[in-house]
N, C-alpha and C positions, 0 to 999 in steps of 0.2 A: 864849429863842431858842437858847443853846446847849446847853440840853439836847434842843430839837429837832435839833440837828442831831446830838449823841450818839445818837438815837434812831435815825437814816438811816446810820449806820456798823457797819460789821461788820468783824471782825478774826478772824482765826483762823494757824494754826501748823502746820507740814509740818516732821517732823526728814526730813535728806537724812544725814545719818552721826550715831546718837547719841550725847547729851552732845556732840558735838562741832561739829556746823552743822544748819540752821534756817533755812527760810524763810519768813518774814514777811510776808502779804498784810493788806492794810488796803486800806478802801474805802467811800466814802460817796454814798447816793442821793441825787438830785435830791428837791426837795421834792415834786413829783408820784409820786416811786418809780416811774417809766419808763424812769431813764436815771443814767448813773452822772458824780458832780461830778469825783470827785477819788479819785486810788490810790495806794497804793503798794504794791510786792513787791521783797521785799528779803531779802538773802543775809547774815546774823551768823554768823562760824565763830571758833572759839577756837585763836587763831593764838597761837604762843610764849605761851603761857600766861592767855591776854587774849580776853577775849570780842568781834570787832570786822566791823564791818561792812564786805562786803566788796565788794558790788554793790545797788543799789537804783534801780530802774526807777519811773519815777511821772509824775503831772501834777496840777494842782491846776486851780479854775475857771478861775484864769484863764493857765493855761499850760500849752503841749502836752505830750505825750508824750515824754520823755524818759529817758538812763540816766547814773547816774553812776558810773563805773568807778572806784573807789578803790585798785585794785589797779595801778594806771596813776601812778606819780611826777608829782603834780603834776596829780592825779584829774582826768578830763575829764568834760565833762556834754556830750553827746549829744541833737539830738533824733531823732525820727522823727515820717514821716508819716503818723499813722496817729490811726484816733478814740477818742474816751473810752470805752469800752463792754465788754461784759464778753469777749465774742475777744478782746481788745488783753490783757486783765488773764490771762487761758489764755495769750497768745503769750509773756507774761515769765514768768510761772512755768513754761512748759517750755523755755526758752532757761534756766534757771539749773537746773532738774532736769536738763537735758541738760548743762551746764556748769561747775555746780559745783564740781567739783573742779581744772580749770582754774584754772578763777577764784583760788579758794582757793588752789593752787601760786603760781602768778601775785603773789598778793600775798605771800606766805611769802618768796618768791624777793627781792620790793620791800625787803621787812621786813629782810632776812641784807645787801642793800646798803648797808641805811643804819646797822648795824648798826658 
């Protein structure tokens, strides 16, 4: 069984500034292969010298769509309304291609506060 479902997963890698951040999509099909279980896309950038994840949007079978902002003191998770499928999975990777670096300041800025 679970290498069937390693079988229904796919992963792959987008650098947004290299060596330096990286976007992360992961993503598993339904047993049918018509419809998507579970995702994630997410933002690792190498803040003060530390490889760290800095956004990560996803949902699992049995929970919605959501984001969780770690760049936010006292990280908040987020959902939305929206469905499991492969639009939803394009709307977070170009909300972090579009954001990125935000994001990345954002938490840099969290990092120098708590510093």
């Amino acid at each position: 069984m679970y290498k069937r479902k390693k079988e229904r997963g796919e992963c792959f890698e987008e650098n947004l500034e290299k060596n330096q951040s990286v976007m992360i999509v992961r993503f598993r099909f339904s047993e049918d292969m018509k419809s998507i279980d579970s995702f994630s896309v997410s933002q690792m950038s190498l803040v003060f010298g530390e490889l760290k994840e800095i956004i990560r949007y996803d949902c699992s079978e049995t929970e919605r769509v959501n984001v969780h902002e770690f760049f936010i003191n006292k990280h908040q998770k987020r959902f939305f309304d929206k469905p499991k499928n492969a639009d939803t999975v394009i709307w977070c990777m170009d909300r972090i291609r579009k954001n990125w670096r935000e994001f990345k300041s954002k938490f840099e800025l969290k990092g120098k506060k708590l510093r």
